[in-house]
PDB file of N, H, CA, C and O in Angstrom:
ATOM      1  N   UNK A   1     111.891  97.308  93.534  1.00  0.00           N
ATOM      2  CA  UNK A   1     110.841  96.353  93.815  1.00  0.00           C
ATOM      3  C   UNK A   1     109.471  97.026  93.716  1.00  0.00           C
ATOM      4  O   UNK A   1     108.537  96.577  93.052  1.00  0.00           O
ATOM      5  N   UNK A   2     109.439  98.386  94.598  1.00  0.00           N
ATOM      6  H   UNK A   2     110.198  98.750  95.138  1.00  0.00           H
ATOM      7  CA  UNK A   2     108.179  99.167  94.131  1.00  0.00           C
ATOM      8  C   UNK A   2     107.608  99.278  92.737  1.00  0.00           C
ATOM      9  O   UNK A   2     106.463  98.982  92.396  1.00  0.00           O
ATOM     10  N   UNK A   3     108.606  99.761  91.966  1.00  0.00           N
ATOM     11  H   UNK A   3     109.536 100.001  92.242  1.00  0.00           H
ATOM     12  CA  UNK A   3     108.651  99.795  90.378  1.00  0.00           C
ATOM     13  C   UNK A   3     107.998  98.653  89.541  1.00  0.00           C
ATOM     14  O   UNK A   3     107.284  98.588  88.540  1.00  0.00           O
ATOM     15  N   UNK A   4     108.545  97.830  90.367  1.00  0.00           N
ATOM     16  H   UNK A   4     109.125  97.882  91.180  1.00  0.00           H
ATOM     17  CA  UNK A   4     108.344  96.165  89.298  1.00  0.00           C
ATOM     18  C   UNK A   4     106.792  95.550  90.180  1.00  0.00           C
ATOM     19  O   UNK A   4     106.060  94.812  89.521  1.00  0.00           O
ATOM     20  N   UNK A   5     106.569  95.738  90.970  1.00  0.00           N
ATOM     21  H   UNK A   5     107.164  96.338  91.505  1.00  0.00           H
ATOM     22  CA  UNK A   5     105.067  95.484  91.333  1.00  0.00           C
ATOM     23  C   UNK A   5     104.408  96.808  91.088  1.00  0.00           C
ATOM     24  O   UNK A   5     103.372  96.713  90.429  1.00  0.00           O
ATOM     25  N   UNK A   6     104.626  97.583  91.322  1.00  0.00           N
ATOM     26  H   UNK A   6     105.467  97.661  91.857  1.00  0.00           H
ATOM     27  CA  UNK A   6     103.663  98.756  90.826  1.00  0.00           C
ATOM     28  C   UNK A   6     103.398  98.761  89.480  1.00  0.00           C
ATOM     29  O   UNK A   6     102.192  98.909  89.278  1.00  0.00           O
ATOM     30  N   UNK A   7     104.046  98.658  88.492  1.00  0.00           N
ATOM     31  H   UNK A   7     105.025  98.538  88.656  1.00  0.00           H
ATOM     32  CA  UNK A   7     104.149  98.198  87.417  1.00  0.00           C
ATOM     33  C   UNK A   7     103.347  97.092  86.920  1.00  0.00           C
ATOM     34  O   UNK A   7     102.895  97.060  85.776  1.00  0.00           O
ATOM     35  N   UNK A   8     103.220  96.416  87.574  1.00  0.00           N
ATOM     36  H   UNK A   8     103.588  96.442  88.503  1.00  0.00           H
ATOM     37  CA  UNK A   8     102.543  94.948  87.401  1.00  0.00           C
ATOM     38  C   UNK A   8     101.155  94.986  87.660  1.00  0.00           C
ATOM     39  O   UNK A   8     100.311  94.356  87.022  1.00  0.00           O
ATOM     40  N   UNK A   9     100.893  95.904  88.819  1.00  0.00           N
ATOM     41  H   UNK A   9     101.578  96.416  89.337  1.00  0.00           H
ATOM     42  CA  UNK A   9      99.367  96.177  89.416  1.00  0.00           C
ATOM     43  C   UNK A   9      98.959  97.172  87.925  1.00  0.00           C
ATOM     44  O   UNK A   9      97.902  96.879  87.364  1.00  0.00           O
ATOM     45  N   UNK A  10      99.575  97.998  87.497  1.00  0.00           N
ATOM     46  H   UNK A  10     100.433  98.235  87.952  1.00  0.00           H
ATOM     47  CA  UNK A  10      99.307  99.052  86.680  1.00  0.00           C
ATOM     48  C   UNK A  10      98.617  98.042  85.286  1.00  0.00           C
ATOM     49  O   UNK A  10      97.511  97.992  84.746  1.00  0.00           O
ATOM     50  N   UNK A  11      99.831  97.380  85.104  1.00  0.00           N
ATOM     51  H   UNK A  11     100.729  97.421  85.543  1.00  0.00           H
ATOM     52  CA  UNK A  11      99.710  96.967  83.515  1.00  0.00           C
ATOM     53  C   UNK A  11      98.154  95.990  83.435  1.00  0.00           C
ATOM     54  O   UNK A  11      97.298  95.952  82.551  1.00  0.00           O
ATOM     55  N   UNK A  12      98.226  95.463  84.401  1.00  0.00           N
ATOM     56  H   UNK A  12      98.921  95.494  85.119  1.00  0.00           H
ATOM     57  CA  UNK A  12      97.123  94.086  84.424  1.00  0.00           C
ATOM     58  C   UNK A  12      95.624  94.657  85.146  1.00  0.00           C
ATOM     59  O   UNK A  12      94.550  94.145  85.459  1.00  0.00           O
ATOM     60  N   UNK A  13      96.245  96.022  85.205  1.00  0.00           N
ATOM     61  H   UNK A  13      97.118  96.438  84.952  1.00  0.00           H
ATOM     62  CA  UNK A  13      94.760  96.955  85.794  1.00  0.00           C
ATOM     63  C   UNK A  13      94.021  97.447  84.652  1.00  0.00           C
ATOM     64  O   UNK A  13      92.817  97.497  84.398  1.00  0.00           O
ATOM     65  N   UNK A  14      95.455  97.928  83.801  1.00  0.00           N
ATOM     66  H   UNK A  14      96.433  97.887  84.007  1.00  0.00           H
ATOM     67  CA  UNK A  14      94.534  98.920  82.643  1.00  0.00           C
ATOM     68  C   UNK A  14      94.410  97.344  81.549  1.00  0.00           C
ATOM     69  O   UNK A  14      93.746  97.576  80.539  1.00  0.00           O
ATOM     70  N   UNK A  15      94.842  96.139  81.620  1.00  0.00           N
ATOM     71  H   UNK A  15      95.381  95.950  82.441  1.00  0.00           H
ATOM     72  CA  UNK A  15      93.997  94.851  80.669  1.00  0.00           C
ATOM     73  C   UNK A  15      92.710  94.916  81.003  1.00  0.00           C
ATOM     74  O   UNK A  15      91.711  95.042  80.295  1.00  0.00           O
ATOM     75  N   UNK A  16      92.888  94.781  82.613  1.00  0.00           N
ATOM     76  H   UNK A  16      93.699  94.679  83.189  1.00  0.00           H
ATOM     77  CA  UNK A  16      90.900  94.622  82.955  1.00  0.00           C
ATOM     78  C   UNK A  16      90.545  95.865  82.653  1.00  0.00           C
ATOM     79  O   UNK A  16      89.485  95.861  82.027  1.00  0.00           O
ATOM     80  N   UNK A  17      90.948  96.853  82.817  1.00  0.00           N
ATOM     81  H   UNK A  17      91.809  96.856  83.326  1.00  0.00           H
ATOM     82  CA  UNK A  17      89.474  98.613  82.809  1.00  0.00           C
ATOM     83  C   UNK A  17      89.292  98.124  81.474  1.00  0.00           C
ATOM     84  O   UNK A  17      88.086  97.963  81.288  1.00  0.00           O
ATOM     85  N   UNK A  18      90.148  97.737  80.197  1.00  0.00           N
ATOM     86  H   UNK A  18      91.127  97.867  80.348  1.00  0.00           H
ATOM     87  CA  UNK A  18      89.516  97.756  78.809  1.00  0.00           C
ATOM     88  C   UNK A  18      88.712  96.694  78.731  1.00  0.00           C
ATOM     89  O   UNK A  18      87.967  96.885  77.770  1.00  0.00           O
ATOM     90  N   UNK A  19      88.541  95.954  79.104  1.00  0.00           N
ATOM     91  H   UNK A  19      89.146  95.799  79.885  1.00  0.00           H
ATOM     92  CA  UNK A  19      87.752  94.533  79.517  1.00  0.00           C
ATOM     93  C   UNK A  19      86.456  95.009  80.648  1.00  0.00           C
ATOM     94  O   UNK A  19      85.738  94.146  81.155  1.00  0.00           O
ATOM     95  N   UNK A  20      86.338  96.005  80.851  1.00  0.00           N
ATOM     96  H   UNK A  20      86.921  96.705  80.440  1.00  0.00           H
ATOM     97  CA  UNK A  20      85.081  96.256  81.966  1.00  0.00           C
ATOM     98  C   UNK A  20      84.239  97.099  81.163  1.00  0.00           C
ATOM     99  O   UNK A  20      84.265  98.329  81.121  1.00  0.00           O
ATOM    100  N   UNK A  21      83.370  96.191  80.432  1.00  0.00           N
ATOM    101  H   UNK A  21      83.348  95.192  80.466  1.00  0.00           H
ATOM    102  CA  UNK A  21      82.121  96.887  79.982  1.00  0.00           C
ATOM    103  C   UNK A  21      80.988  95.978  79.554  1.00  0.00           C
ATOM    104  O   UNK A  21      81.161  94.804  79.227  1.00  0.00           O
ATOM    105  N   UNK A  22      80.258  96.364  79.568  1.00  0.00           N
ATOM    106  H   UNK A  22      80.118  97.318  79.834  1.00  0.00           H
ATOM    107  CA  UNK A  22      78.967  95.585  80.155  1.00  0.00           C
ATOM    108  C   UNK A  22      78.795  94.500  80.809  1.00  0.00           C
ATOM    109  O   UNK A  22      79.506  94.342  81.801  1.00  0.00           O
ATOM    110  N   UNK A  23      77.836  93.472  80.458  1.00  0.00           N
ATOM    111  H   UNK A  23      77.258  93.600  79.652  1.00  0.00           H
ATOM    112  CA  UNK A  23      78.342  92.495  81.537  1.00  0.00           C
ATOM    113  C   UNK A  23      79.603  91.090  81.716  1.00  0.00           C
ATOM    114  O   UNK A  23      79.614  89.905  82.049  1.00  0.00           O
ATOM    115  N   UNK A  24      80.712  92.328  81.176  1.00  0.00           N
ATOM    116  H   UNK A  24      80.703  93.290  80.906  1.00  0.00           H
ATOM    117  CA  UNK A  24      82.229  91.375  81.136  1.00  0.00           C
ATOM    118  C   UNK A  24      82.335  90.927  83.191  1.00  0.00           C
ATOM    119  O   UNK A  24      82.734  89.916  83.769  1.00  0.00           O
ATOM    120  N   UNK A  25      81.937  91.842  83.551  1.00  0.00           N
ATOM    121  H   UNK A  25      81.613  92.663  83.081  1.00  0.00           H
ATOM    122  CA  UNK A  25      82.226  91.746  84.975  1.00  0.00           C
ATOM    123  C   UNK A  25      80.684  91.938  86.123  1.00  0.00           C
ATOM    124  O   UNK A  25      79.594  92.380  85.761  1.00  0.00           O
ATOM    125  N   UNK A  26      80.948  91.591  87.126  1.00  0.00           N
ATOM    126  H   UNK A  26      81.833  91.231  87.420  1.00  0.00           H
ATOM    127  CA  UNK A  26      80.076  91.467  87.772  1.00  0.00           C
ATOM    128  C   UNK A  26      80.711  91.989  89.243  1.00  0.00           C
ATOM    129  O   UNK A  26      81.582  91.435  89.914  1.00  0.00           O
ATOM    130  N   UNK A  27      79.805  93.550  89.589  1.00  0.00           N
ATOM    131  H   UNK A  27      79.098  94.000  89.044  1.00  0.00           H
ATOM    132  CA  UNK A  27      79.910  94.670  91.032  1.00  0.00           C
ATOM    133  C   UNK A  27      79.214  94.284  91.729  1.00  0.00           C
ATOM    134  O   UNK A  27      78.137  93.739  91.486  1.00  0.00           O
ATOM    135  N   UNK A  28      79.768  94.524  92.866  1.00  0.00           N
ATOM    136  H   UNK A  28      80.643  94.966  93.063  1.00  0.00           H
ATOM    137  CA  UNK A  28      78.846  94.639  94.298  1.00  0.00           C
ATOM    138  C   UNK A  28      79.599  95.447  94.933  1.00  0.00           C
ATOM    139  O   UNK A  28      80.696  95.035  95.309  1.00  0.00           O
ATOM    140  N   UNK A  29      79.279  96.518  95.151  1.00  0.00           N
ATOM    141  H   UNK A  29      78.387  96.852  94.845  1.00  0.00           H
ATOM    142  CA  UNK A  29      79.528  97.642  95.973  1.00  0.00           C
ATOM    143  C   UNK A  29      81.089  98.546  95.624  1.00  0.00           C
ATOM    144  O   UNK A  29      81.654  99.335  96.381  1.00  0.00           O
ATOM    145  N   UNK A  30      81.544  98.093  94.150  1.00  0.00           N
ATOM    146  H   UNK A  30      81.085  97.452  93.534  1.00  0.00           H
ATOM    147  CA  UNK A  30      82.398  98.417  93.845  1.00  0.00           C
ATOM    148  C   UNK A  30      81.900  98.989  92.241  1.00  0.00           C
ATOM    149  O   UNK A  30      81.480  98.268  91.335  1.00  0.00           O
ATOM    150  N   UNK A  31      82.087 100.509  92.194  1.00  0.00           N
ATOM    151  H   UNK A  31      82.428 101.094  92.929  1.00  0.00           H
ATOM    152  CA  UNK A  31      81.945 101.238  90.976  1.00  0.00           C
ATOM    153  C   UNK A  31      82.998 100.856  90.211  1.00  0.00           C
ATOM    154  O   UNK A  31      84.129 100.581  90.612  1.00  0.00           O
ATOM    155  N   UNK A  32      82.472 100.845  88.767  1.00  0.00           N
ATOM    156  H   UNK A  32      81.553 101.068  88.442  1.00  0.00           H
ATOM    157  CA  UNK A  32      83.086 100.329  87.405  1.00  0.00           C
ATOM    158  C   UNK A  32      84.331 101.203  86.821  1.00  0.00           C
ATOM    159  O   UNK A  32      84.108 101.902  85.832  1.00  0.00           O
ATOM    160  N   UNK A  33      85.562 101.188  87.365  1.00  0.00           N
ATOM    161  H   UNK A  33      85.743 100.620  88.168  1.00  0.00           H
ATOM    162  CA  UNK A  33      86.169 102.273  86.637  1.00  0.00           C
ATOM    163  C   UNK A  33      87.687 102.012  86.709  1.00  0.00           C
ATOM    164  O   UNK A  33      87.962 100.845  86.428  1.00  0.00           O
ATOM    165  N   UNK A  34      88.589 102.676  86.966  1.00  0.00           N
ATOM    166  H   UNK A  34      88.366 103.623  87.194  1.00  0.00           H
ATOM    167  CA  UNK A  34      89.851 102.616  86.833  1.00  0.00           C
ATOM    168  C   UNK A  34      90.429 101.993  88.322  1.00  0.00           C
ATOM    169  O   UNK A  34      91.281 101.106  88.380  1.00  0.00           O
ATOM    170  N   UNK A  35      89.718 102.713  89.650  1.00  0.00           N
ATOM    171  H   UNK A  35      89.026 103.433  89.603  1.00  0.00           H
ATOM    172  CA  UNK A  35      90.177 102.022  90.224  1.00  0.00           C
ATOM    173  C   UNK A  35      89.466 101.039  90.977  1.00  0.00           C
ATOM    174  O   UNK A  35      89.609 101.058  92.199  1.00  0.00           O
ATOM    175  N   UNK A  36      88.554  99.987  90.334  1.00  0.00           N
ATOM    176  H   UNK A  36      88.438  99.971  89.341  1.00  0.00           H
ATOM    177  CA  UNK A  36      88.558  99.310  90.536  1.00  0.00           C
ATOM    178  C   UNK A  36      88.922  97.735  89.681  1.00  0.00           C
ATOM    179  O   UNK A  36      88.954  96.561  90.052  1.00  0.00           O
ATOM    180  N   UNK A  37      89.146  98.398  88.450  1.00  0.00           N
ATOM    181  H   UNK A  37      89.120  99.351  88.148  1.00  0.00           H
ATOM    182  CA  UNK A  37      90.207  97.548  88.054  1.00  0.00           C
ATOM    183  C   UNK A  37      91.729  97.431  88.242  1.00  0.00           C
ATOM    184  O   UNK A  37      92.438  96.536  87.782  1.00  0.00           O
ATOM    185  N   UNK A  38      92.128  98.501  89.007  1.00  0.00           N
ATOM    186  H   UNK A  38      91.552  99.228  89.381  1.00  0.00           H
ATOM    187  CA  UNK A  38      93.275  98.388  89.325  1.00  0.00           C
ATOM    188  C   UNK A  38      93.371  97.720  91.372  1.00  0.00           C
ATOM    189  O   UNK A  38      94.370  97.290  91.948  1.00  0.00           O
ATOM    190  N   UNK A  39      92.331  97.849  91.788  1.00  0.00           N
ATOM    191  H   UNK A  39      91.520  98.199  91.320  1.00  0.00           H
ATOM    192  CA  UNK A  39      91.707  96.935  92.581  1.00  0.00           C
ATOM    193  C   UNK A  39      92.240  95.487  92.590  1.00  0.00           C
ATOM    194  O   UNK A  39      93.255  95.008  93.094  1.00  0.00           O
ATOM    195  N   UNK A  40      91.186  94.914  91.837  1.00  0.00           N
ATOM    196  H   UNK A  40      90.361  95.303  91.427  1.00  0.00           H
ATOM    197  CA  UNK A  40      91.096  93.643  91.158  1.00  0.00           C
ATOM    198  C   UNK A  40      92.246  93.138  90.788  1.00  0.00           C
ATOM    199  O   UNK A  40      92.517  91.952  90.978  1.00  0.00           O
ATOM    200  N   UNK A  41      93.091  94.016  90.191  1.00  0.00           N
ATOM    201  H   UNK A  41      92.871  94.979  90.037  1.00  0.00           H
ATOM    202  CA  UNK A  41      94.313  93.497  89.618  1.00  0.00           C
ATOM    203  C   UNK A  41      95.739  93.533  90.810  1.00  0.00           C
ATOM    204  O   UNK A  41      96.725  92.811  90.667  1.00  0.00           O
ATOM    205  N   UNK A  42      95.571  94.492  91.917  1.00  0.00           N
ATOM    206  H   UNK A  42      94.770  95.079  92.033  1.00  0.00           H
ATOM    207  CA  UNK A  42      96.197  94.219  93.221  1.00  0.00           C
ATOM    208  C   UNK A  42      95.955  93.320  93.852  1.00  0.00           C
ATOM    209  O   UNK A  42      96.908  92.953  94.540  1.00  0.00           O
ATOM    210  N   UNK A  43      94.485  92.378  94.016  1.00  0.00           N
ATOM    211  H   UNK A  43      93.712  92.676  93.457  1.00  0.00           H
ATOM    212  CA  UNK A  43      93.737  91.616  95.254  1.00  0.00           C
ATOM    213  C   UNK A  43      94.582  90.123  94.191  1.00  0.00           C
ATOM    214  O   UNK A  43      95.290  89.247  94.686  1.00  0.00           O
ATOM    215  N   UNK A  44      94.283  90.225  92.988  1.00  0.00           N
ATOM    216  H   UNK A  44      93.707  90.937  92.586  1.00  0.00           H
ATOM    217  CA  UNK A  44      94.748  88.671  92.014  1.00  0.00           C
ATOM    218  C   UNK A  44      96.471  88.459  92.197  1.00  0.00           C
ATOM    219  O   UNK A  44      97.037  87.368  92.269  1.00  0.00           O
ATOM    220  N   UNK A  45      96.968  89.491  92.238  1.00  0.00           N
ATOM    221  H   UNK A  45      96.509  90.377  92.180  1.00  0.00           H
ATOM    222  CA  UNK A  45      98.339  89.528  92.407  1.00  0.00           C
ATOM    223  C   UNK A  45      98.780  89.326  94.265  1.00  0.00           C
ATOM    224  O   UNK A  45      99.824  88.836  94.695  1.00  0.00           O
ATOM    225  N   UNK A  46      98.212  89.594  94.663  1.00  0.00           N
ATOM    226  H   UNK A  46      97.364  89.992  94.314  1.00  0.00           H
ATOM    227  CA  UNK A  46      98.494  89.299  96.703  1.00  0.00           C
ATOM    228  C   UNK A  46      97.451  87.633  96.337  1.00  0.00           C
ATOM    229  O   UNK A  46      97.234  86.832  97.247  1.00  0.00           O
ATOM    230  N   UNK A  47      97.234  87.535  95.724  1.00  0.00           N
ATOM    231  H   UNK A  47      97.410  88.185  94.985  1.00  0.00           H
ATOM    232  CA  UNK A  47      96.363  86.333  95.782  1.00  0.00           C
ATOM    233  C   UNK A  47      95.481  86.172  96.634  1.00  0.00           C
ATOM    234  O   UNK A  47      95.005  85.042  96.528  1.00  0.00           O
ATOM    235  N   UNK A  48      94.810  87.035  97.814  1.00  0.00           N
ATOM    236  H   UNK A  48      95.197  87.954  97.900  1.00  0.00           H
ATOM    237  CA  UNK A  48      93.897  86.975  98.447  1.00  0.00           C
ATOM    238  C   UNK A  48      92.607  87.055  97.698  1.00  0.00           C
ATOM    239  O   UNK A  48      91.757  86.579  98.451  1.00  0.00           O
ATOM    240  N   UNK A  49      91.981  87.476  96.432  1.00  0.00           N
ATOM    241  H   UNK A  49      92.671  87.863  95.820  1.00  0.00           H
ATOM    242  CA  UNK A  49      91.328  87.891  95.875  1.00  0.00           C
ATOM    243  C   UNK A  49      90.360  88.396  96.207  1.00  0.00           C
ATOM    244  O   UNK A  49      90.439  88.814  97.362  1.00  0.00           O
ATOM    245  N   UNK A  50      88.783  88.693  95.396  1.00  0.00           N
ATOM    246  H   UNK A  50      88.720  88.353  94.457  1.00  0.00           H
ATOM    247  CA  UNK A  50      88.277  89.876  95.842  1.00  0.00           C
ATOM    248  C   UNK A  50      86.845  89.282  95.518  1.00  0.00           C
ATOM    249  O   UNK A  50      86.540  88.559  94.570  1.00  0.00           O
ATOM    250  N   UNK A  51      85.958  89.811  96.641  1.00  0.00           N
ATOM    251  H   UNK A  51      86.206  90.399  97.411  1.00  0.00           H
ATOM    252  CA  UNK A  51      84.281  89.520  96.345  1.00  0.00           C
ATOM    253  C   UNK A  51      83.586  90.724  95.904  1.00  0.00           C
ATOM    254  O   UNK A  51      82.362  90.853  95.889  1.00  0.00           O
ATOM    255  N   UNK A  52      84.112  91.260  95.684  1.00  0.00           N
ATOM    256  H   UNK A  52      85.106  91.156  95.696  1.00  0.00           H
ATOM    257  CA  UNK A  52      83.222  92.903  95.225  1.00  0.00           C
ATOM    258  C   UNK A  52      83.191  92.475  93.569  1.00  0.00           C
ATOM    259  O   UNK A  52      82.327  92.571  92.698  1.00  0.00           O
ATOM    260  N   UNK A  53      84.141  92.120  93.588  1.00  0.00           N
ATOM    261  H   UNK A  53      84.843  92.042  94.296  1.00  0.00           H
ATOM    262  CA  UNK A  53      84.351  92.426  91.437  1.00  0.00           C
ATOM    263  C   UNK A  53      85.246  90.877  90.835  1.00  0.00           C
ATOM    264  O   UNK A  53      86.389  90.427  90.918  1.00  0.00           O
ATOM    265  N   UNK A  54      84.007  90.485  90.255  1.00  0.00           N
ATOM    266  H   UNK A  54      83.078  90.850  90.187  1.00  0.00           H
ATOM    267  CA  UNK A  54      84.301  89.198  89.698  1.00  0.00           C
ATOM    268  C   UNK A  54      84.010  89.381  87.996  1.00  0.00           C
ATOM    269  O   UNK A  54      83.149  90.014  87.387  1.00  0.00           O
ATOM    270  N   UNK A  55      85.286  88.413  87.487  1.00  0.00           N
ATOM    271  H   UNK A  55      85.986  87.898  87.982  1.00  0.00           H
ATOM    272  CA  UNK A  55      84.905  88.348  86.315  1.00  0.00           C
ATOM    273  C   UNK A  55      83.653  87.464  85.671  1.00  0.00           C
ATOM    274  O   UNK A  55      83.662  86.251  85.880  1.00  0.00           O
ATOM    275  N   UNK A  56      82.832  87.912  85.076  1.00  0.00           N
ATOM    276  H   UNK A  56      82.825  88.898  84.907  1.00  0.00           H
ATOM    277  CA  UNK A  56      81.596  86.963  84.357  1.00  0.00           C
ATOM    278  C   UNK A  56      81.104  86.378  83.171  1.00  0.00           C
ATOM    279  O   UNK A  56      79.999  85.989  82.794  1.00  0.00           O
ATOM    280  N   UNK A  57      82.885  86.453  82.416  1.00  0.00           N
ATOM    281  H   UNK A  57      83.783  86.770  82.722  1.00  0.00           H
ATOM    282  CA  UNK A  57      82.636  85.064  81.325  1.00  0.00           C
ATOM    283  C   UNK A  57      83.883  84.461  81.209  1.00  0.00           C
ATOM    284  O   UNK A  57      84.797  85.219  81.535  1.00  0.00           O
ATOM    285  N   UNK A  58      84.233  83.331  80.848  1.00  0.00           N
ATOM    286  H   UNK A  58      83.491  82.716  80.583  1.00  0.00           H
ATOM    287  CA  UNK A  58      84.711  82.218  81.130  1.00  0.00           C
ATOM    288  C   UNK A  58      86.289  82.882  80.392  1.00  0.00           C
ATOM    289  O   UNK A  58      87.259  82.863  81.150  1.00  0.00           O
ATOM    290  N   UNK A  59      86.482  83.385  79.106  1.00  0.00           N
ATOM    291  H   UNK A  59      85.694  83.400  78.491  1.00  0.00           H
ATOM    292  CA  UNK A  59      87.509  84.019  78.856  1.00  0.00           C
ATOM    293  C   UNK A  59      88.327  84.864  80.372  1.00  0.00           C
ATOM    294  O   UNK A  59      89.323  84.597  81.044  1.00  0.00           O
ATOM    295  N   UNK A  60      87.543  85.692  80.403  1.00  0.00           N
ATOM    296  H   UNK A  60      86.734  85.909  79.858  1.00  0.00           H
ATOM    297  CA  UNK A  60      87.823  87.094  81.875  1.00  0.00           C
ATOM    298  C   UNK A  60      88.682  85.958  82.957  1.00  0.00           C
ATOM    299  O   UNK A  60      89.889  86.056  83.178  1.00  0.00           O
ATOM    300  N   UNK A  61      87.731  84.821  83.597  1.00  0.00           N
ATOM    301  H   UNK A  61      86.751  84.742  83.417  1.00  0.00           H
ATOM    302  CA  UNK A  61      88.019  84.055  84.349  1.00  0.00           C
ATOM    303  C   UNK A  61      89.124  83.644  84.380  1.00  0.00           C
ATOM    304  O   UNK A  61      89.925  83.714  85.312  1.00  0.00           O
ATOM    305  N   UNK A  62      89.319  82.940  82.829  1.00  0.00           N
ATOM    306  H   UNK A  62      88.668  82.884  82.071  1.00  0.00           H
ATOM    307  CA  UNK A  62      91.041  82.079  82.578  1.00  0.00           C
ATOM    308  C   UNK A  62      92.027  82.920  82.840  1.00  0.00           C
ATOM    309  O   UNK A  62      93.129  82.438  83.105  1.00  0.00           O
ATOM    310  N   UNK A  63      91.824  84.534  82.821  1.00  0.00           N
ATOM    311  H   UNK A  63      90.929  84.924  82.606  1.00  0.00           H
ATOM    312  CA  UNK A  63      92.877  84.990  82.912  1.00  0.00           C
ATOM    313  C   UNK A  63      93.276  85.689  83.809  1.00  0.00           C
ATOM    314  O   UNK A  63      93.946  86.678  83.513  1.00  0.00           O
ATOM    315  N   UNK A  64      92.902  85.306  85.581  1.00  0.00           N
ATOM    316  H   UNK A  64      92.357  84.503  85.821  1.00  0.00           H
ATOM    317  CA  UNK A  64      92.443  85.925  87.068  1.00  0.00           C
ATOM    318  C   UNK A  64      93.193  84.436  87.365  1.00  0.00           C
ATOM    319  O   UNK A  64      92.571  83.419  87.058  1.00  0.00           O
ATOM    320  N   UNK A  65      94.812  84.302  88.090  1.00  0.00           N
ATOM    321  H   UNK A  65      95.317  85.128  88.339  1.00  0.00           H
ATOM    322  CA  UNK A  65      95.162  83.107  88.549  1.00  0.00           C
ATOM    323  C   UNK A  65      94.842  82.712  89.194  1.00  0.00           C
ATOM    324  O   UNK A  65      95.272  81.569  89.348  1.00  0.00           O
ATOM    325  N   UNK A  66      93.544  83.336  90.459  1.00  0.00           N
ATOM    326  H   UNK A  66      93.195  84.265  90.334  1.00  0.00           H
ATOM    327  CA  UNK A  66      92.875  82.513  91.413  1.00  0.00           C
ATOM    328  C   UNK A  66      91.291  82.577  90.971  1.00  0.00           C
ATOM    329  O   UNK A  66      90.753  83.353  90.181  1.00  0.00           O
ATOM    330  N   UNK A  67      90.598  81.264  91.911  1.00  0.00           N
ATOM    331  H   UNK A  67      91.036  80.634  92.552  1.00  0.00           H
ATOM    332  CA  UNK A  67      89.270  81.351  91.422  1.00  0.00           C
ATOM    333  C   UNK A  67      88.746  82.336  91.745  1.00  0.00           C
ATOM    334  O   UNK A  67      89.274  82.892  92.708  1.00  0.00           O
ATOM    335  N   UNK A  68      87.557  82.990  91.160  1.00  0.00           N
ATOM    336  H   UNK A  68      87.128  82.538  90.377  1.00  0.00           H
ATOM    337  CA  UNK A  68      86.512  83.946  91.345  1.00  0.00           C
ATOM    338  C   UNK A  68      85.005  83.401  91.244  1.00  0.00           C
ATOM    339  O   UNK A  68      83.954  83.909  90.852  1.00  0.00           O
ATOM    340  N   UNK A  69      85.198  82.717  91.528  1.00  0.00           N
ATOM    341  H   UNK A  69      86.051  82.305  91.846  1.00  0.00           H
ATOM    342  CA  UNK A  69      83.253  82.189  91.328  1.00  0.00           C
ATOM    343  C   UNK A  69      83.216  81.325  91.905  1.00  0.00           C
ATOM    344  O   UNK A  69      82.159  80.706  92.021  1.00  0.00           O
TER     345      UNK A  69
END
């Protein structure tokens, strides 16, 4: 079970880090890098989601199963 969610946080972490550059995303108090796309991609998966790091164009968005904006 570790494997198969760790796995899952991993894979959909390193989609967003290649997707985090310029203004694809939008920080607040969260630096631009690996782990905070792997962040982002833990908070979308617990579905609680996250106010530090939002996606900021409408593509990014469709693909975050809860809202961000």
């Amino acid at each position: 079970m570790v494997t198969l969610v760790g796995g899952t946080i991993l894979g959909y972490g390193l989609i967003h880090y290649g997707s985090m550059h310029g203004d694809n995303f939008v920080y607040s108090g969260v630096h631009a890098g690996l782990f905070a796309a792997l962040y982002f991609s833990a908070a979308q998966l617990a579905a609680v989601g996250t106010s530090q790091l939002t996606p900021n164009t409408e593509v990014l968005s469709a693909r975050c199963p809860s809202p961000s904006r």
